[in-house]
C-alpha positions in Angstrom: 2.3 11.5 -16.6 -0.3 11.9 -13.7 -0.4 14.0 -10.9 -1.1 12.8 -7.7 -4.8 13.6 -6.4 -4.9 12.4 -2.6 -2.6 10.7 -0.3 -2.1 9.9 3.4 0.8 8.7 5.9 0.2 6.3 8.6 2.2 5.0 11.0 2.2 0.8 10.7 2.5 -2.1 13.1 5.9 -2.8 13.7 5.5 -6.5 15.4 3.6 -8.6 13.0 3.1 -8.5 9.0 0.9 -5.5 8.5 -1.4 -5.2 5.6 -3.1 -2.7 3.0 -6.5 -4.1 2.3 -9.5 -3.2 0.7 -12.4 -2.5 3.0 -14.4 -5.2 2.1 -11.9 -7.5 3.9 -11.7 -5.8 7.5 -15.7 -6.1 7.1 -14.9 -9.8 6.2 -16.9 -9.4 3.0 -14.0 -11.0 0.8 -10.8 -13.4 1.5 -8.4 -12.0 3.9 -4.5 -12.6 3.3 -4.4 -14.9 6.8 -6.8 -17.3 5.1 -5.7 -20.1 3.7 -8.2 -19.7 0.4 -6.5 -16.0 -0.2 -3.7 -16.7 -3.5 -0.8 -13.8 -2.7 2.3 -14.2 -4.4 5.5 -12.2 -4.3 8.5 -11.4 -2.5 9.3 -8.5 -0.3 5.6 -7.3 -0.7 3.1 -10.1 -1.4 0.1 -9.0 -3.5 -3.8 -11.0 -3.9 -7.0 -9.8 -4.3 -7.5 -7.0 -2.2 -4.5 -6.5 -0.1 -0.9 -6.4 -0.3 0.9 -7.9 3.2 4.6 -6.6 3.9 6.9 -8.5 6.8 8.3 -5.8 9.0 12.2 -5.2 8.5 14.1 -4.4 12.2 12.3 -3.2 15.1 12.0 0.1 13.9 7.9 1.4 13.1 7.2 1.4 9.7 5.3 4.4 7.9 3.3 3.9 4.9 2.1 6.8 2.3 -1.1 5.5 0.4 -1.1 7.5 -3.0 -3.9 8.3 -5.2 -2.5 8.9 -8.8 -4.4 10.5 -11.7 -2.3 8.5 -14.2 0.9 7.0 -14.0 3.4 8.6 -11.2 6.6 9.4 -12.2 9.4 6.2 -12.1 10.4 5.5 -8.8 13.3 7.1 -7.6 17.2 5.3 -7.7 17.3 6.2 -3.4 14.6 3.6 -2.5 15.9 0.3 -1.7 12.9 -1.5 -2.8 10.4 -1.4 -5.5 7.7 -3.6 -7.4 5.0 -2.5 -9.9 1.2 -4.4 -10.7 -1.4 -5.3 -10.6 -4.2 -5.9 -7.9 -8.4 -5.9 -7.7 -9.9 -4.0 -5.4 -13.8 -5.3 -4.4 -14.6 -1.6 -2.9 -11.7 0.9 -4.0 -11.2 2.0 -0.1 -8.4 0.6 1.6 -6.5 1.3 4.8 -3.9 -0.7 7.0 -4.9 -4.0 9.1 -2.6 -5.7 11.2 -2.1 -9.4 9.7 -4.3 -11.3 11.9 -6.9 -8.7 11.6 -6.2 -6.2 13.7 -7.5 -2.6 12.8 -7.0 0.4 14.3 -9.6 2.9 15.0 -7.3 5.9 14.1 -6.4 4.4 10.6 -8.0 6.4 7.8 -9.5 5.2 4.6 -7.8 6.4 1.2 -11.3 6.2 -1.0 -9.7 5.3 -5.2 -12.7 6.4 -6.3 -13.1 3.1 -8.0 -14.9 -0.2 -6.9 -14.7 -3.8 -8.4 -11.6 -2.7 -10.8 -7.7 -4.0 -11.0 -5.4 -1.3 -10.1 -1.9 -0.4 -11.4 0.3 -0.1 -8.2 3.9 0.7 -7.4 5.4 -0.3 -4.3 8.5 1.1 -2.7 10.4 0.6 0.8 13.7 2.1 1.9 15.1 2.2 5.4 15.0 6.4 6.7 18.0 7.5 8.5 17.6 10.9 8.7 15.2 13.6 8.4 15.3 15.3 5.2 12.5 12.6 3.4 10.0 15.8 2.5 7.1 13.4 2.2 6.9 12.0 6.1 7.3 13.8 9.3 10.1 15.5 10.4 10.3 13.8 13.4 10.7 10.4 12.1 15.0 9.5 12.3 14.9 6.2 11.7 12.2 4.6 10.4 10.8 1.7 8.0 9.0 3.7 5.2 6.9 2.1 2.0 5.3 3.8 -0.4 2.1 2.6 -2.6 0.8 4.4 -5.8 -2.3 3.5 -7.2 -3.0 4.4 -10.6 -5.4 3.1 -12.7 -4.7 1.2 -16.0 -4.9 3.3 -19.8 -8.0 1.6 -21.4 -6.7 0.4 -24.6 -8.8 0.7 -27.6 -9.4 -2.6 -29.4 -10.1 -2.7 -33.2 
């Protein structure tokens, strides 16, 4: 079981598909997920090389918590409505929220993985917050869209 090393809570956009992306994309070094050559699949959360997009639910704003794990977190809690685990490369290990058509906000921080050119374990997790006793986000937040995303990275198995 890991324990979690870093993490950081930002507040998302709330009119468009928002985005967690490796650096190297808002520096248009590698494919963003608005280009047609970019190969995401999935359902709720779509996942490609460096960056997961997520289609905002409501009109409520979404929060996101970016979470550095030493190993694996523990299993995602039975409360959250959503959750998908994976895999995804990341060119530069930093990453941080974009809007989908490449918006980036000055105020958004970086969560460095520590990591660069490697494929990441993740575990993503939205549920809708209607009150507030969710210890991990602001008090202030009633109701609210909230993901979560754990990076871990893989156990190297030993071949023969």
């Amino acid at each position: 079981m890991g324990e979690l090393a870093s993490y950081l809570v930002e507040e998302a956009y709330d009119e468009e598909p928002w985005m967690v992306v490796d650096e190297t994309v808002v520096i248009r070094e590698e494919t963003a997920p608005w280009e047609e050559e970019w190969q995401g699949q999935g359902d709720w959360v779509e996942v490609g090389p460096n960056g997961l997009v997520c289609q905002p639910h409501g009109d409520v704003r979404p929060y996101v918590r970016l979470e550095l794990w030493s190993g694996e977190p523990p299993l995602a809690e039975p409360a959250w409505d959503r959750s998908w685990t994976g895999g995804i490369f990341l060119r530069s290990g930093k990453i941080q929220l974009m809007g989908y058509f490449g918006e980036t906000d000055p105020h958004h921080c970086l969560l460095d993985l520590g990591h660069r050119d490697s494929t990441w374990l993740v575990r993503a997790q939205h549920k809708t917050l209607e009150n507030d006793r969710e210890t991990d986000f602001p008090p202030y937040i009633y109701r609210a869209e909230i993901y979560k995303f754990q990076f871990w990275r893989p156990i190297a198995i030993a071949g023969p």
